[in-house]
Backbone as a ProteinNet text record, in pm:
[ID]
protein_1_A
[PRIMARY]
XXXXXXXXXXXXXXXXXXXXXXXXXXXXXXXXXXXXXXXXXXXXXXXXXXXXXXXXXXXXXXXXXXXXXXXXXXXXXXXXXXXXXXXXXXXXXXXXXXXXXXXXXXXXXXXXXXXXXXXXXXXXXXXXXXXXXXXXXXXXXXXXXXXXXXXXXXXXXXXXXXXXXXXXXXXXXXXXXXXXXXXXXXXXXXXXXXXXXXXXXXXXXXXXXXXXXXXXXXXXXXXXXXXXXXXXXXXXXXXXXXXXXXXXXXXXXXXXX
[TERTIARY]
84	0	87.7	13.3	119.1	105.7	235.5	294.4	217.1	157.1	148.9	9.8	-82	-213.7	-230.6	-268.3	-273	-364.9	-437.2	-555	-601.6	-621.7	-629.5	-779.7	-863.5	-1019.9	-1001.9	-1079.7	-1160.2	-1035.3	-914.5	-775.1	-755.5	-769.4	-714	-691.2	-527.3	-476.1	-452.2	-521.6	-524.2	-423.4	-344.5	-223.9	-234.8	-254.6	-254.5	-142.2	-56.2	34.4	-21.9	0.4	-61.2	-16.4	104.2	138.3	66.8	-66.2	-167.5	-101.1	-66.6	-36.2	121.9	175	268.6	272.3	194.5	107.8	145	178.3	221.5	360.5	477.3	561.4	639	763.3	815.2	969.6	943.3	1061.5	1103.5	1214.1	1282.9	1168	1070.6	999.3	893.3	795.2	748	760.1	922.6	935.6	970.2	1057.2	1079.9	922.6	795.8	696	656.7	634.3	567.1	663	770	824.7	832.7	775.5	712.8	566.2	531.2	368.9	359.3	428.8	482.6	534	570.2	635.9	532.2	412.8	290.9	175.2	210.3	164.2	171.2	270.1	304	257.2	142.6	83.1	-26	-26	-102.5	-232.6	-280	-415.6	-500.7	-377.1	-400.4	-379.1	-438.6	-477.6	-460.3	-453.3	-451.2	-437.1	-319.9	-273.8	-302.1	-379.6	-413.1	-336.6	-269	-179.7	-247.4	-299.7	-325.5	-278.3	-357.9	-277.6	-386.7	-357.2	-441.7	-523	-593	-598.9	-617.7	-547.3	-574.5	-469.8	-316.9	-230.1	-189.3	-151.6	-108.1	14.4	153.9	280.9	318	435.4	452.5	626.6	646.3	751.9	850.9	964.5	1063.1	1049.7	1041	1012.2	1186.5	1214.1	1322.4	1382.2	1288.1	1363.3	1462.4	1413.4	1509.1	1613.1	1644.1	1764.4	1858.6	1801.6	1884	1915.8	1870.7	1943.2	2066.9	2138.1	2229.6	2251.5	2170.9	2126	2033.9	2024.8	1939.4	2037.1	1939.7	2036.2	2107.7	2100.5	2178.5	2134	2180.6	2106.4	2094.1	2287.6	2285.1	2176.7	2159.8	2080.3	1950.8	1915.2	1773.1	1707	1823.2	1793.1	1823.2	1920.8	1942.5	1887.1	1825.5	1738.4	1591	1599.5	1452.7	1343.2	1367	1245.3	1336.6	1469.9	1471.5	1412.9	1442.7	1388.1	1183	1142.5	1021	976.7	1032.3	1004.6	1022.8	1176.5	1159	1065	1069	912	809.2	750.3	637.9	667.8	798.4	774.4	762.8	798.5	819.4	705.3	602.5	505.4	422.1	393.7	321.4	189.9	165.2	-19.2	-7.2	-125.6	-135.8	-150.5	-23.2	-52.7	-105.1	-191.7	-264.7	-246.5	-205.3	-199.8	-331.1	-386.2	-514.5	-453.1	-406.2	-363	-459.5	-515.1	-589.5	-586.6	-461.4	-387.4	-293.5	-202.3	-47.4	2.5	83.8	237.8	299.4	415.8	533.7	683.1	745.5	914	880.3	942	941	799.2	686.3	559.1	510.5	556.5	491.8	561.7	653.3	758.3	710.4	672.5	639.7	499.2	426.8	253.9	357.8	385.3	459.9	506.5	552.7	596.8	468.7	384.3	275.1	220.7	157.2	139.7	-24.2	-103.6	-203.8	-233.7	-190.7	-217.4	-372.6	-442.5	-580	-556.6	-624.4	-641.2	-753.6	-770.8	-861.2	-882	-979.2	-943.9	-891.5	-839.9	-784.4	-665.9	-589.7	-474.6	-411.1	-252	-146.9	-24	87.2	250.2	312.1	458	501.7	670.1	765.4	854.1	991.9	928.5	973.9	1120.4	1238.2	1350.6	1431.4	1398.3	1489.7	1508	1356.8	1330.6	1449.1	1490.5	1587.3	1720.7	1788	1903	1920.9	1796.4	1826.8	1805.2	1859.2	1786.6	1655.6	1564.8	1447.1	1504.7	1469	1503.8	1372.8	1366.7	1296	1233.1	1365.7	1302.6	1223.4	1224.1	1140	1212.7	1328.5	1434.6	1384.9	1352.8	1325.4	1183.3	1116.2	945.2	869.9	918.9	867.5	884.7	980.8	1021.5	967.2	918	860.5	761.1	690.7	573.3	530	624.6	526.9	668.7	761.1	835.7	984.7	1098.9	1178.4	1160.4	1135.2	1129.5	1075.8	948	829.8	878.7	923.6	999.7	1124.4	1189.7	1313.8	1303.5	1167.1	1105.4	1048.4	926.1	877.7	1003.7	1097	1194.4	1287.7	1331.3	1398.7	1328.8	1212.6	1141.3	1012.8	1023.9	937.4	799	728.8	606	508.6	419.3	254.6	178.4	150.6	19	-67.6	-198.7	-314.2	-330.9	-410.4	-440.4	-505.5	-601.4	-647.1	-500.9	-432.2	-294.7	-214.8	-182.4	-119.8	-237.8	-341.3	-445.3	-403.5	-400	-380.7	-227.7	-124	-7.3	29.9	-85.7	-8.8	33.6	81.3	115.9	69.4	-76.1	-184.7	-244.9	-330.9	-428	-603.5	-613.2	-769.1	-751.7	-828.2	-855.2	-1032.9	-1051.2	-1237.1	-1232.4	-1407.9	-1405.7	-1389.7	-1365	-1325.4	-1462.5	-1612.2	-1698.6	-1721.2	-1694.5	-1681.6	-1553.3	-1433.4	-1353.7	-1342.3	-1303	-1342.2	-1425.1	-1540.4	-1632.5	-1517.6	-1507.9	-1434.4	-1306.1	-1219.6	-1135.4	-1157.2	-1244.6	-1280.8	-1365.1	-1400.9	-1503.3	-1328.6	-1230.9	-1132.5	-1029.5	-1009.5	-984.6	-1011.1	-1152.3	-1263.5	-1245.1	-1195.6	-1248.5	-1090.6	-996.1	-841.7	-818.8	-891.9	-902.8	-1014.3	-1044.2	-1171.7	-1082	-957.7	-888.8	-818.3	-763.3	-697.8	-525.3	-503.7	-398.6	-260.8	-258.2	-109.2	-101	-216.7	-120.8	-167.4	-205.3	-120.6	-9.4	6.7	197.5	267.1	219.7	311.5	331.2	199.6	246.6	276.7	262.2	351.1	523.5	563	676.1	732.9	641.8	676.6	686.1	592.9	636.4	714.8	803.9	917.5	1028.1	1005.1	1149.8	1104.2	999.9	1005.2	1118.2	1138.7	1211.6	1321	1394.5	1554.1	1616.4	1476.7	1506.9	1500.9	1566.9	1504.9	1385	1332.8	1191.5	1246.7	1352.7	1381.9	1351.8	1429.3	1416.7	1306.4	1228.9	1085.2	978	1037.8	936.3	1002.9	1059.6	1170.2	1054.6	1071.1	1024.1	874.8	841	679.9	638.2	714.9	726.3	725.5	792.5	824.8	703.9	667.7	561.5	440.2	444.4	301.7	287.6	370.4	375.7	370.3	409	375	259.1	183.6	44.7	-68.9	-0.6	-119.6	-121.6	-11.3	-55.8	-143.3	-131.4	-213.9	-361.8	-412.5	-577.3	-677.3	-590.5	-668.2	-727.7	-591	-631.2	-742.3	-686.4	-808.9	-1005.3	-964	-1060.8	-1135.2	-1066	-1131	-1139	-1068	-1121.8	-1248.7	-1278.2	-1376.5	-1515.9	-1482	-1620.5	-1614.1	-1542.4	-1583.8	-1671.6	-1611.5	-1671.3	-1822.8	-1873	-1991.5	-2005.9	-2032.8	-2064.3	-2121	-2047.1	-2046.2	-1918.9	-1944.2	-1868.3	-1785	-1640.1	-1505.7	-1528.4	-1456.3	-1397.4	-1250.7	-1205	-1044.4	-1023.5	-898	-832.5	-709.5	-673.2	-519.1	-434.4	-436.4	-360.1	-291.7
-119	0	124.3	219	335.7	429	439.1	564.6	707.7	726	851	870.7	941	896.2	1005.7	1021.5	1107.1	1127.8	1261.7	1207.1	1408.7	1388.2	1507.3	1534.1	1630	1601.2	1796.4	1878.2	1980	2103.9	2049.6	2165.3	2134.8	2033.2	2059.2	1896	1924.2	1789.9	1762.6	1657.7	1611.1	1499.7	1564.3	1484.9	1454.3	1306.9	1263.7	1161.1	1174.9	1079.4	971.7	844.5	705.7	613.5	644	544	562.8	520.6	611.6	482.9	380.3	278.3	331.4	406.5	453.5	656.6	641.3	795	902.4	842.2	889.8	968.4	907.1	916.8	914.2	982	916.1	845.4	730.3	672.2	683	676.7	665.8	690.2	557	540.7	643.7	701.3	777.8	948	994.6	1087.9	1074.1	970.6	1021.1	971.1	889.6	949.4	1041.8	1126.5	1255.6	1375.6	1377	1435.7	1425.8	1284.2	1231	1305.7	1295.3	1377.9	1528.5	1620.4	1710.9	1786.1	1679.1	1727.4	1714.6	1602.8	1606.4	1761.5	1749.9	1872.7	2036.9	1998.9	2103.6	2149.2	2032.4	2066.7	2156.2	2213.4	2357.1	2286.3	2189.3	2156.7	2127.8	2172.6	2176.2	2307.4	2350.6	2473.3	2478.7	2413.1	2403.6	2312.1	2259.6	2149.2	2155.4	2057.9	2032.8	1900.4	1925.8	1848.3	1767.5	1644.4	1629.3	1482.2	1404.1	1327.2	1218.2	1060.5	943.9	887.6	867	857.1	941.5	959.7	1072.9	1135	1130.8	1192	1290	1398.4	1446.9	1430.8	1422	1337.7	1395.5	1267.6	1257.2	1300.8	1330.4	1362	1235.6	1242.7	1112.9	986.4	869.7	719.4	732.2	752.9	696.6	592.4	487.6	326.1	352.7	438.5	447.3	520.5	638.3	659	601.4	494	413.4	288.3	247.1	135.4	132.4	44.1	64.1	59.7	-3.9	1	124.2	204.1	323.4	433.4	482	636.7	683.2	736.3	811	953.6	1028	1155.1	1270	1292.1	1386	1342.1	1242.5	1195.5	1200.8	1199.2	1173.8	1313.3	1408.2	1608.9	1616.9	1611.2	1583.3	1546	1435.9	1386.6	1333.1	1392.7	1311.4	1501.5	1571.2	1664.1	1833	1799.6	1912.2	1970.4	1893	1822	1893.5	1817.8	1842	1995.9	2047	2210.2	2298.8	2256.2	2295.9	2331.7	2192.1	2184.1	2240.6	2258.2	2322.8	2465.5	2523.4	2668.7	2657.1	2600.2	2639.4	2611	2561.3	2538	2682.7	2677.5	2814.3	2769.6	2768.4	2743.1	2786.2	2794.3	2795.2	2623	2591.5	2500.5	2487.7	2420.8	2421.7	2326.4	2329.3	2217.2	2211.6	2072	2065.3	1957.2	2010.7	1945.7	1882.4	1768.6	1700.4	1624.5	1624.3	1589	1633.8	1519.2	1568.1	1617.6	1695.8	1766.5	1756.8	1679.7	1654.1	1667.3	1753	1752.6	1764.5	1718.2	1736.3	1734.7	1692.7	1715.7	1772.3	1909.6	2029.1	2147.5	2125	2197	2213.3	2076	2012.5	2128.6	2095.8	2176.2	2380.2	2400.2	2551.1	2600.9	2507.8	2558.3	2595.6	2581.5	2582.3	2722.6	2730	2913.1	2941.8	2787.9	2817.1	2711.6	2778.2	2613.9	2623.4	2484.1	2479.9	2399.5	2397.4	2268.2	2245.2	2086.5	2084.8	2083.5	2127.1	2153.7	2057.9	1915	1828.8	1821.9	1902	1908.3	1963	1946.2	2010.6	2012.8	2120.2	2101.7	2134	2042.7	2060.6	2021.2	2097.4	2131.2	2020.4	1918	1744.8	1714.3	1794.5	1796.5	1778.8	1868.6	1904.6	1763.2	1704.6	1547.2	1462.4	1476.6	1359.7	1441.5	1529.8	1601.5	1639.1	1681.4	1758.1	1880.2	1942.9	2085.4	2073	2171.1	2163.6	2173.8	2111.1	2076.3	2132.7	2061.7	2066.1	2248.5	2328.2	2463.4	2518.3	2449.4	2467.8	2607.5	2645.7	2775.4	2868.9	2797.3	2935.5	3023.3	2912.9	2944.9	3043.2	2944.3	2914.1	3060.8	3149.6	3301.7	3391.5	3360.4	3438.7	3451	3375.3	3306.9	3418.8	3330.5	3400.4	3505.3	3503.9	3616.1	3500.5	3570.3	3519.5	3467.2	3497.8	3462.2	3331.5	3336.7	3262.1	3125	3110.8	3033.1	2994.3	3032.8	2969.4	2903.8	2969.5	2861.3	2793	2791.6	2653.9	2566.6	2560	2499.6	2432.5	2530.8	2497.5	2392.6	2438.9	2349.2	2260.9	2252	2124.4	2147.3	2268.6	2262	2228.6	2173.4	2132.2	2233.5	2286.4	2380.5	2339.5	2350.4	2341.9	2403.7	2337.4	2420.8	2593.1	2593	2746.6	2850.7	2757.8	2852.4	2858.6	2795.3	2832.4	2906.6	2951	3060.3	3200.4	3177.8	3264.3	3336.9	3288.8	3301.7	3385.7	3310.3	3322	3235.1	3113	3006.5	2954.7	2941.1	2910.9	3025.2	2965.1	3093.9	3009.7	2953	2916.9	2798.3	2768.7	2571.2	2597.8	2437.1	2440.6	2315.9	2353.2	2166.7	2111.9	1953.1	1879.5	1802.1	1836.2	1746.2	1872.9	1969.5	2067.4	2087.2	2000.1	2049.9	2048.6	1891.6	1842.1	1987	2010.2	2117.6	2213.7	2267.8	2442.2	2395.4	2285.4	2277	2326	2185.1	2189.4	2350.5	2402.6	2526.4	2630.2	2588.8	2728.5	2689.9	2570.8	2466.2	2498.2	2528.4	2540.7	2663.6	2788.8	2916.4	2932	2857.7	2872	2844.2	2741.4	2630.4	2738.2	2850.6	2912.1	3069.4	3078.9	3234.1	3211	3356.1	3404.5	3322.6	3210.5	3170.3	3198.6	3291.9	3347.8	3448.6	3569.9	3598.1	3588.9	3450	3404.7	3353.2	3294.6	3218.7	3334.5	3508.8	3602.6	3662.6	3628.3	3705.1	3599.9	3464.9	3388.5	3429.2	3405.7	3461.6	3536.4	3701.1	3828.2	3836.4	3702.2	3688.2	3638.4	3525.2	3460.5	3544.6	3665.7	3756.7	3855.2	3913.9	3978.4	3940.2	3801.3	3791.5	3762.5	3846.3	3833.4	3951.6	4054.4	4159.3	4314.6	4395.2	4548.4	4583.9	4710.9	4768.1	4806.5	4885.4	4931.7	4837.6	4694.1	4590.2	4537.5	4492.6	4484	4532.9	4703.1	4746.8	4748.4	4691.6	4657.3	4571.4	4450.7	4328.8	4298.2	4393.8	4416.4	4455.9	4546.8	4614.1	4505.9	4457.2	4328.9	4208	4162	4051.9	4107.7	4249.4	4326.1	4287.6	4371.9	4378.6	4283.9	4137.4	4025.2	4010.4	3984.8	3977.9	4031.5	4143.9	4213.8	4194.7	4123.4	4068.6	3911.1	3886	3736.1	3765.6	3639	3608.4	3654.8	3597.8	3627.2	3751.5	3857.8	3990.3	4026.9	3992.3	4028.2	4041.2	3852.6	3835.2	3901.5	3908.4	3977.6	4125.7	4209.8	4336.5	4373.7	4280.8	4287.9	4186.9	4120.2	4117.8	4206.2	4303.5	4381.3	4482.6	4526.8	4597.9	4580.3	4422.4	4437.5	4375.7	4366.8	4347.9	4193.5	4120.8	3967.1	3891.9	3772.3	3713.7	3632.7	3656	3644.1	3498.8	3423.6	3322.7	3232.7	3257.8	3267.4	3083.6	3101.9	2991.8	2946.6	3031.7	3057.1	3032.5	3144.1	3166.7	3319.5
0	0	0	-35.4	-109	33.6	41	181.1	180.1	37	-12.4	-79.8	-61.9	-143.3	-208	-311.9	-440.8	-519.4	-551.7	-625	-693.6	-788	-812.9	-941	-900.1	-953	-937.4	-1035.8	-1063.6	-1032.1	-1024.2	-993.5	-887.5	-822.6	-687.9	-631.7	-598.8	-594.7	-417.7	-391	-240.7	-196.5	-110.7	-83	71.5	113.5	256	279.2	357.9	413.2	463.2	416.8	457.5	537.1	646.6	770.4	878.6	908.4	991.7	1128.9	1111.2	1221.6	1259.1	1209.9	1271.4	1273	1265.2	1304.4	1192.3	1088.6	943.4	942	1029.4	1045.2	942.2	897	753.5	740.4	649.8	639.8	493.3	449	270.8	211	169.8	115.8	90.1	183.9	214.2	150.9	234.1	170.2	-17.9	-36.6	-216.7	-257.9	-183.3	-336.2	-306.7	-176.9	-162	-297.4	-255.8	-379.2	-492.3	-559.4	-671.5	-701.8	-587.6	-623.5	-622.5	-574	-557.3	-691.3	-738.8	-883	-976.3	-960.1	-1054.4	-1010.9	-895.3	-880.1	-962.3	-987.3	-1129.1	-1233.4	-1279	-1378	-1401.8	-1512	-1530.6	-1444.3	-1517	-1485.6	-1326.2	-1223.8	-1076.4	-1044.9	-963.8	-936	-756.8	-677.6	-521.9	-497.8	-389.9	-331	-165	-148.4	-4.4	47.4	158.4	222.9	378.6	383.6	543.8	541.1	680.2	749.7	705.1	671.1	721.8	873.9	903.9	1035.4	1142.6	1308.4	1372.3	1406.5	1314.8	1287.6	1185.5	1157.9	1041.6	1007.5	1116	1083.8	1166.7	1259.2	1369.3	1333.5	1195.6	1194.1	1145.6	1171.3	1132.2	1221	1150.8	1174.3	1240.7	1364.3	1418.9	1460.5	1390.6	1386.1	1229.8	1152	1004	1070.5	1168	1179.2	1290.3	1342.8	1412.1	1341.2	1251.5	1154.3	1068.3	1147.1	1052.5	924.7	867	734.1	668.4	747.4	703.1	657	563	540.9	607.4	734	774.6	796.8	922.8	920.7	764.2	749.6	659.8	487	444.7	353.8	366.3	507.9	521.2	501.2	564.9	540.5	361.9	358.4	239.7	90.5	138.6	18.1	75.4	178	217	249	334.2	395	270.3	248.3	206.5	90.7	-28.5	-98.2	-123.8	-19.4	1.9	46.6	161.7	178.9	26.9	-56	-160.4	-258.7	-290.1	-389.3	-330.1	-228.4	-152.6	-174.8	-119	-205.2	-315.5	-365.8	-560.9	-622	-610.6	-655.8	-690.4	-804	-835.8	-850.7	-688.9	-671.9	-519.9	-483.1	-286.2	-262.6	-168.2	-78.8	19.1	63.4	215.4	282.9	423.8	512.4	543.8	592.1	635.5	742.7	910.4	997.9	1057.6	1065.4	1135.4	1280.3	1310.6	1430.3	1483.7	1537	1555.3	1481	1438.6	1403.8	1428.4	1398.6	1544.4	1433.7	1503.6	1433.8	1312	1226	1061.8	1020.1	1080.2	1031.9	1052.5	1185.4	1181.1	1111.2	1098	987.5	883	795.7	661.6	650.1	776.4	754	778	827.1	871.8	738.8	643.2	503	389.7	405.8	368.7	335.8	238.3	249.3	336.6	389.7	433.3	537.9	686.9	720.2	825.2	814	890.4	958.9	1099	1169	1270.4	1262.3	1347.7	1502.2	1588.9	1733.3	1769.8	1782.5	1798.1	1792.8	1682.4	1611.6	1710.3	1702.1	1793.8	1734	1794.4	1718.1	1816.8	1779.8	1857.7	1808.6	1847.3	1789	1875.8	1884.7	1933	1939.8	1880.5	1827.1	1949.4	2068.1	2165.4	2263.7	2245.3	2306.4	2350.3	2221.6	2172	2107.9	2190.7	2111.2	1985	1931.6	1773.4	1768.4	1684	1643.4	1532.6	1551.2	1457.4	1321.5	1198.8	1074.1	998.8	826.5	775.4	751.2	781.3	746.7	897.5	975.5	1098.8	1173	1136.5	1239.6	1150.5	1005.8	898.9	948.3	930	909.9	1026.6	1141.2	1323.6	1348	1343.7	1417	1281.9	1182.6	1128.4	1137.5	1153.2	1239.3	1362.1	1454.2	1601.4	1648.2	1562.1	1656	1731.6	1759.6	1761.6	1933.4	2032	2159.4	2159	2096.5	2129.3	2078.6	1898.4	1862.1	1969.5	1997.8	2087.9	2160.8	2260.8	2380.3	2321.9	2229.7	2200	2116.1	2053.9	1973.5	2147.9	2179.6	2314.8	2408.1	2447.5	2587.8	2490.5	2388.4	2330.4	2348.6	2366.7	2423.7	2317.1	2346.8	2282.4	2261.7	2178.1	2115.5	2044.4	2129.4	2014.2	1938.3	1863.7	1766.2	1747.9	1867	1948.1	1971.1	2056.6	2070.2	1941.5	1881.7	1725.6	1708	1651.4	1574.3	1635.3	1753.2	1837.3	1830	1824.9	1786.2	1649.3	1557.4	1482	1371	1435.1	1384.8	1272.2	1238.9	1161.5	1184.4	984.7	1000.7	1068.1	1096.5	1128.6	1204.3	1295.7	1312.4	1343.1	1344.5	1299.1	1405.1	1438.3	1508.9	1425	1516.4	1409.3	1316.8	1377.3	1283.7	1168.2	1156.6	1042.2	997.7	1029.2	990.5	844.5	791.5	608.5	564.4	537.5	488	467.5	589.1	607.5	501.2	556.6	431.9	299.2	246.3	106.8	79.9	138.3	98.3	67.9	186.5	96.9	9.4	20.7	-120.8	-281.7	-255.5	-375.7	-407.6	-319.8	-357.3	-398.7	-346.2	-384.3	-564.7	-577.8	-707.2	-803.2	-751.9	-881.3	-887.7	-824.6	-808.7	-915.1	-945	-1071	-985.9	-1017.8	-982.5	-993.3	-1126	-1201.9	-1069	-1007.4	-950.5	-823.1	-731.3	-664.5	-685.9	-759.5	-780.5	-799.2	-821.2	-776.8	-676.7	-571.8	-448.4	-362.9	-341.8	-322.6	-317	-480.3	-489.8	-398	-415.2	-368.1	-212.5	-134	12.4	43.4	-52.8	-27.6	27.3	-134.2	-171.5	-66.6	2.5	111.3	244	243.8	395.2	372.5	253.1	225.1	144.3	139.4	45.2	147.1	125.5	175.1	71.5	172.7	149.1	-21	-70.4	-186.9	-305.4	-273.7	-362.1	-336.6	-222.6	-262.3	-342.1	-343.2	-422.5	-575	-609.7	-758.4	-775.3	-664.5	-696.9	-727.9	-666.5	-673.4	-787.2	-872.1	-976.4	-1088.7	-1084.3	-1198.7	-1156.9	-1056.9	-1079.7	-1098.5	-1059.7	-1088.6	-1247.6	-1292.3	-1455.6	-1563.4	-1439.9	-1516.9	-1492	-1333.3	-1376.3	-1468.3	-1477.4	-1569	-1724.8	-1764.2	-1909.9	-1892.2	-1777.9	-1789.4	-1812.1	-1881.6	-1921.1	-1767.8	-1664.9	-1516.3	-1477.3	-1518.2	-1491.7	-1590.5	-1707.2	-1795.2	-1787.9	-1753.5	-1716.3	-1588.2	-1500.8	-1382.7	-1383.9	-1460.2	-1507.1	-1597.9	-1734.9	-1774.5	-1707.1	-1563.3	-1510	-1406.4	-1405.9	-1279.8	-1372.6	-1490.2	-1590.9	-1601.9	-1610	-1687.9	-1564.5	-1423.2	-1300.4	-1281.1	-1346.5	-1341.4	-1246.9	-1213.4	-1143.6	-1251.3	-1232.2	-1292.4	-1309.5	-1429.6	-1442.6	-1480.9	-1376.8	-1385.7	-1442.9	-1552.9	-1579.3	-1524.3	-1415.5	-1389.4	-1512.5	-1633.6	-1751.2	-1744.3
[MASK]
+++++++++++++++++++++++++++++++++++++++++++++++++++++++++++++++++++++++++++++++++++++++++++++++++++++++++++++++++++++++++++++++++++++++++++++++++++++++++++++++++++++++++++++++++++++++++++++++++++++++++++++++++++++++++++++++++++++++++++++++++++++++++++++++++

């Protein structure tokens, strides 16, 4: 049975991690097909990628029977070619990704959801930055994301003292933008899923971009930068389209072109 479940219907490709008996933890296997699907994700014909968990985990982070085998990769490979790999492709994707956290988050699987340009979860859900447990530093982009997030203090102590946040306290933070109960959670998903999958997508995949290049650029070159993806959006079909239905006071029909 496949580590990785995949399935993509009306623009919008649904990606759930499938080790639900080991709380969708990841080993080799696991991570290279997620990055297999990741890369199908690419295609024009998807429009929003939703990311959640099998079961009542969303990922517990790294299967640490693979890095105690001696026969296993090995740490530097597993960063290497296993989660980096993956944060990558998650920025680069010129669509909105959404986490849809349904549970745990733990170490590399709350990282994995933190890279995300939209993350949801359900009141159930929790993160927790697991690393310090067991003598590691947080990985998977987690030093990047976490203090941009909630601020550099807040990150240190939770990265430092390992603490548990629900999902209420991440909203609250910061951390995430929303969590839902959990018997509405599915709905609330799919409803901003749907409205992600019907937007002028070209330019989200530019302000995407333009938030990346915000947290490595000054205010001067931001506004360079702003300058140039503006100018690309506005030759796309999207803008078009959504200028001439504001015109004749109809509701837009974006192709993300």
């Amino acid at each position: 049975m496949s580590s990785i479940l995949f399935e993509s219907h009306s623009g919008i490709a649904r990606i759930a991690f499938n080790r639900p008996d080991k709380l969708n933890s990841f080993n080799r296997e696991m991570a290279l097909e997620m990055q297999d699907v990741l890369k199908q994700c690419q295609s024009d014909e998807i429009r929003c990628v939703v990311i959640t968990g099998m079961g009542k985990a969303f990922s517990a982070g790294q299967d640490l029977a693979e890095v105690v085998d001696p026969q296993g990769p090995g740490m530097a490979r597993i960063l290497s070619e296993h989660y980096n790999p993956i944060i990558l492709a998650i920025r680069d994707l010129r669509k909105p990704v959404v986490a849809a956290v349904n549970g745990v988050a733990a170490g590399a699987g709350a990282n994995i959801a933190l890279c995300c340009d939209i993350v949801l979860a359900s009141r159930s859900a929790s993160f927790i930055q697991a690393f310090s447990k067991i003598g590691l530093i947080p990985d998977s982009g987690g030093t990047f994301f976490l203090p941009r997030l909630v601020g550099h203090q807040k990150a240190s102590a939770l990265m430092m003292l390992g603490d548990k946040i629900t999902s209420e306290e991440a909203e609250r933070l910061g951390m995430i933008y929303k969590y839902f109960d959990d018997e509405s959670f599915a709905s609330e998903v799919d409803k901003i899923i749907s409205t992600l999958a019907s937007m002028p997508t070209v330019g989200l995949a530019h302000t995407k971009k333009a938030l990346q290049w915000s947290q490595t650029h000054t205010l001067i070159e931001q506004l360079q930068n702003e300058d140039k993806l503006q100018q690309r959006a506005a030759t796309s079909d999207d803008f078009k389209e959504g200028v001439q239905a504001f015109l004749e006071k109809r509701v837009p029909v974006f192709k993300g072109k």
